[in-house]
C-alpha positions in Angstrom: 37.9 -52.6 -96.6 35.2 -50.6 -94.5 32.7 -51.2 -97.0 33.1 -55.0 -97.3 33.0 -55.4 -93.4 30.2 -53.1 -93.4 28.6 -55.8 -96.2 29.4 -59.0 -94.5 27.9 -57.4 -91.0 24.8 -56.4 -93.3 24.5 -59.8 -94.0 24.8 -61.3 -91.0 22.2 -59.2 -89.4 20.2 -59.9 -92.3 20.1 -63.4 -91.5 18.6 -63.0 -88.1 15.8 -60.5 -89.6 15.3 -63.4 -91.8 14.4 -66.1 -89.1 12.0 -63.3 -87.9 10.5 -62.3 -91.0 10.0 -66.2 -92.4 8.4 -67.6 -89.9 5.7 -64.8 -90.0 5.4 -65.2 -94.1 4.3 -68.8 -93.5 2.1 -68.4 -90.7 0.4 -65.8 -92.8 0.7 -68.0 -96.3 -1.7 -70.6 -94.6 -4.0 -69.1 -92.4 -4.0 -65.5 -94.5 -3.4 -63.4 -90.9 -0.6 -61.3 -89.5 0.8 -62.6 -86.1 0.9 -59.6 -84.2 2.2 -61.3 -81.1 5.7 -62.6 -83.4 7.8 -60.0 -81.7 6.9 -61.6 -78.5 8.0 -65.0 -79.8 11.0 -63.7 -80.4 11.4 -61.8 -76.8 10.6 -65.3 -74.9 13.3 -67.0 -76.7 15.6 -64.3 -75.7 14.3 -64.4 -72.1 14.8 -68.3 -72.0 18.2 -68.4 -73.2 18.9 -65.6 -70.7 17.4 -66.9 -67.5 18.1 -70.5 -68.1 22.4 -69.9 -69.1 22.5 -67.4 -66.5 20.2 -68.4 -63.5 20.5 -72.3 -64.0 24.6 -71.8 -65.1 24.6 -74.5 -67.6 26.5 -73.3 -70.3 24.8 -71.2 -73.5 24.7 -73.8 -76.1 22.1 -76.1 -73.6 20.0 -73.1 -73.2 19.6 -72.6 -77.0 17.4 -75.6 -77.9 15.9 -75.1 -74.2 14.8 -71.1 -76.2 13.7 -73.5 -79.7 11.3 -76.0 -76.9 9.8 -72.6 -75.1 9.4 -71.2 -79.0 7.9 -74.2 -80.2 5.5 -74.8 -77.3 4.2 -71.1 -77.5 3.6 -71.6 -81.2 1.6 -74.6 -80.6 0.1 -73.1 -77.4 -1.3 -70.4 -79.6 -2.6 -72.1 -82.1 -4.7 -74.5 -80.5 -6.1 -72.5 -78.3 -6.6 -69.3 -79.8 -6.4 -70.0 -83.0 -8.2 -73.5 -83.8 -11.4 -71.7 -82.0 -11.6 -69.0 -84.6 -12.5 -71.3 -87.2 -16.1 -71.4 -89.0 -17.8 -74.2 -90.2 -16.9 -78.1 -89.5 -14.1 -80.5 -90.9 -13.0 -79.4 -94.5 -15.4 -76.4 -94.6 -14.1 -74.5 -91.6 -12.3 -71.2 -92.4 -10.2 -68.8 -90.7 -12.3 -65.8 -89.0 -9.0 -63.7 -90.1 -10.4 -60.7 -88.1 -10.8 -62.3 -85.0 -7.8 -63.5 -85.3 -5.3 -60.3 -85.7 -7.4 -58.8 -82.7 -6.6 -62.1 -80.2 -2.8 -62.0 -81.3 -2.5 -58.4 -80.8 -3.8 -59.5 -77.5 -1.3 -62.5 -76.5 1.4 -59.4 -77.5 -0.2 -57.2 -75.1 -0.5 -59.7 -72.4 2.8 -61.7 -72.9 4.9 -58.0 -72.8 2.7 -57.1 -69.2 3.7 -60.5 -67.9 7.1 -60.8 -68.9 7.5 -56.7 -66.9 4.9 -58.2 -64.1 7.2 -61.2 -63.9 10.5 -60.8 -64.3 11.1 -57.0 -64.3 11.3 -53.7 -66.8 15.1 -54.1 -66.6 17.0 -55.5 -69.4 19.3 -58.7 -69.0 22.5 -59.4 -70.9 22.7 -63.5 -71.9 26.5 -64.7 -72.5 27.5 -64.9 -75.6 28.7 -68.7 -77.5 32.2 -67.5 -77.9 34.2 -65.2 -75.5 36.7 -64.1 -78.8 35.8 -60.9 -79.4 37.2 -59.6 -82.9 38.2 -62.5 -85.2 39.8 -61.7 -88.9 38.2 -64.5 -91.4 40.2 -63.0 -94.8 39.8 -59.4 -95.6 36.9 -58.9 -93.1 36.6 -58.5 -89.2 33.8 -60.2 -86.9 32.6 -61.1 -83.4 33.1 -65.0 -82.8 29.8 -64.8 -81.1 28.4 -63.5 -84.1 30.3 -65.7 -86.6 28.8 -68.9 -84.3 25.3 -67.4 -84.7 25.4 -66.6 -88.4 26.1 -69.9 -89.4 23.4 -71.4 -87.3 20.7 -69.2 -88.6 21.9 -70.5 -91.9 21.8 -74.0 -90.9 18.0 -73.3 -89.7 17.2 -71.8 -93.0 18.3 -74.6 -95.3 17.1 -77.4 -92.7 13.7 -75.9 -92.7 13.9 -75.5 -96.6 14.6 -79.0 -96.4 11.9 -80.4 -94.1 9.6 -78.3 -95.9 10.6 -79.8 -99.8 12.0 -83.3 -98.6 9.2 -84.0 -95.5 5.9 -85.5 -95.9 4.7 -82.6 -93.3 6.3 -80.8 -95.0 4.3 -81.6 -98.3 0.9 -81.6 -96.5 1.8 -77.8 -95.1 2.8 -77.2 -98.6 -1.0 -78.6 -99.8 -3.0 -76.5 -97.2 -0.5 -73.7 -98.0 -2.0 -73.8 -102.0 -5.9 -75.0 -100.7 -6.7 -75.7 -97.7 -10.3 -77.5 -98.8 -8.6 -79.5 -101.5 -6.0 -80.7 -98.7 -8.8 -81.3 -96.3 -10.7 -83.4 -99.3 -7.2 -85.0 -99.9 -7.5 -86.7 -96.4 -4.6 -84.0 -95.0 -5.1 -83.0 -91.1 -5.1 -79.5 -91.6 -5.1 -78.7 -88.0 -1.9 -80.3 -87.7 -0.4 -78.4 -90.5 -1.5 -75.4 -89.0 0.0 -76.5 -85.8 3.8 -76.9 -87.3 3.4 -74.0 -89.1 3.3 -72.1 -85.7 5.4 -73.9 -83.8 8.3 -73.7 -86.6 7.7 -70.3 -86.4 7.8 -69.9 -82.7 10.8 -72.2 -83.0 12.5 -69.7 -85.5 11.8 -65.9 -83.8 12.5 -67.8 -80.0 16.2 -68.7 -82.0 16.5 -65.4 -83.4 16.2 -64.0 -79.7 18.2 -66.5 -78.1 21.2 -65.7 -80.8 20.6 -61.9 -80.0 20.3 -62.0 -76.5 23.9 -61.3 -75.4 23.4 -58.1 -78.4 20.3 -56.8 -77.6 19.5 -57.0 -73.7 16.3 -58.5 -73.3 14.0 -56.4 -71.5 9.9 -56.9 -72.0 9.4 -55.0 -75.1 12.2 -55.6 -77.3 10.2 -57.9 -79.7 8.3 -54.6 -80.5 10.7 -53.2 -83.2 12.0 -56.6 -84.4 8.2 -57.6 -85.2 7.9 -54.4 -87.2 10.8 -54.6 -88.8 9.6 -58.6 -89.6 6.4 -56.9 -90.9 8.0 -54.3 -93.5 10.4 -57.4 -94.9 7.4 -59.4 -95.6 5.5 -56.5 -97.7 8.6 -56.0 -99.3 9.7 -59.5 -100.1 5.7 -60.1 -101.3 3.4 -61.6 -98.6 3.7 -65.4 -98.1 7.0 -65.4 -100.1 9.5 -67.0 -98.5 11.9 -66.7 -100.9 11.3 -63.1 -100.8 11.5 -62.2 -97.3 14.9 -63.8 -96.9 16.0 -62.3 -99.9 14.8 -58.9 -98.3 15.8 -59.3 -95.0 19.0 -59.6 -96.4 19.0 -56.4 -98.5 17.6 -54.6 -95.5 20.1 -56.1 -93.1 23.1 -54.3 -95.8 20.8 -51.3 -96.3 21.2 -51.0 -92.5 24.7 -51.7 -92.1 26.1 -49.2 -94.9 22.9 -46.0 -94.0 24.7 -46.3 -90.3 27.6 -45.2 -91.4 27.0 -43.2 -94.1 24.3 -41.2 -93.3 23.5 -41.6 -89.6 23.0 -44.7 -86.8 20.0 -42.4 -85.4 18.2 -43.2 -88.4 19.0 -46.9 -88.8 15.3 -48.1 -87.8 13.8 -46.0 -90.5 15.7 -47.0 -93.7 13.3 -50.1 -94.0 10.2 -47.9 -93.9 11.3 -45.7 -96.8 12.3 -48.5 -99.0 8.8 -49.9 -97.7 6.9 -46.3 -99.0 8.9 -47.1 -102.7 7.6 -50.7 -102.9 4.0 -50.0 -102.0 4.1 -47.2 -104.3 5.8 -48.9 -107.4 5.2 -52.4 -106.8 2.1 -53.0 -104.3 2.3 -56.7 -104.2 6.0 -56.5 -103.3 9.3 -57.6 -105.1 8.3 -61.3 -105.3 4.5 -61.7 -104.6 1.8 -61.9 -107.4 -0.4 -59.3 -108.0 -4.0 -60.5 -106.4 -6.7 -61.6 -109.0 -10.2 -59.3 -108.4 -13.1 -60.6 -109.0 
């Protein structure tokens, strides 16, 4: 019985790593650069579902898509001001100055953490939770209502951006620049604007995976840091700009997790991802579901 409650809380944990880890798989399958300011993406959203059920007392389920709008305006914030300037080149031609680019979003990280201590204060908050039942049986397993609530929305976010992504004529011209950005640019596809919903679905994503944390992990300035990292060791795993991948191993890591805490030691529950990150990169370099890059 331990070990099945210990799965299905493996799980659910593994969905919120997920919304994390996906959103930074597509922003690096079309512009090819590692968001190093995602963990902050997801520390605003916490903040913003915090403040606004908390200091405004409207009740938590307002302040969630309140956390999505701050999440999607960062996203879009970000890349139209400090990414769209990175680009070489004019129209179809311009490309991505990838360097540049992981150097200004380790900045935004920097800046946004400062701001958010400046701000609002080093302490952490606690944001109420969507259900006040505590411990609710759901057949042979135990959970928190509040985190029974939140796992089914993540998984609702999941399929619906699956959805927009397959079904959506956006989502078909993000899946064009996604394959060829100068072939989608030929094809008459704004690939600005793909960009553009790539981050903000990403901000949208990490902001919701803070939001539904909140009343878990206690905001405070820098909790996107391990999150982020975490985020970053799923993708390499899962093969970079898989998305089928990283939720698939955001999963496994959330159960790896779950079942280590117990049975070896909660002290070392952060580093279980890095180890099964050493074994990848050393038997499989391009990760469980990437391709193997083509030298030339």
């Amino acid at each position: 019985m331990l070990a099945l409650d210990l799965f299905v809380n493996g799980l659910i944990m593994g969905l919120f790593y997920a919304l994390m880890a996906v959103g930074l798989t597509m922003i690096f399958g079309i512009l090819k650069v590692v968001n190093f300011a995602h963990g902050e993406f997801y520390m605003i959203g916490a903040y913003t579902y915090t403040l606004v059920s908390l200091g405004l007392g409207v009740s938590p389920w307002i302040a969630l898509p309140v956390a999505a709008a701050g999440g999607a305006a960062l996203g879009w914030l970000t890349e139209r001001w400090l990414m769209r300037p990175l680009y070489t080149g004019y129209g179809s031609w311009a490309l991505m100055k990838d360097e540049y680019a992981v150097v200004v979003t380790f900045g935004l990280s920097l800046l946004l953490i400062n701001l958010v201590d400046k701000v609002i204060g080093p302490y952490p908050m606690r944001g109420p939770a969507l259900s006040d039942v505590t411990r609710m049986a759901i057949g042979p397993f135990m959970v928190s209502g509040h985190r029974l609530i939140t796992a089914g929305i993540a998984i609702l976010l999941l399929v619906a951006l699956a959805l927009f992504i397959k079904r959506s004529l956006w989502g078909r011209q993000v899946q064009a620049v996604a394959q060829n950005r100068l072939g989608a640019s030929i094809a008459g596809i704004d690939t600005g604007r793909a960009s553009s919903i790539i981050f903000m679905a990403s901000g949208v994503l990490a902001a919701l995976a803070g939001a539904l944390l909140a009343p878990i992990i206690n905001p405070s300035p820098d909790v996107g840091i391990f999150p982020a990292v975490k985020s970053y060791v799923i993708v390499v795993i899962g093969g970079m700009g898989s998305v089928p991948g990283s939720i698939i191993a955001a999963l496994a890591l959330g159960v790896l997790e779950s079942f280590g805490a117990v049975y070896i030691s909660y002290d070392y529950r952060d580093t279980f991802g890095l180890v099964v990150l050493i074994l990848v990169l050393l038997l499989r370099p391009q990760g469980l579901f990437g391709e193997r890059a083509r030298e030339v």
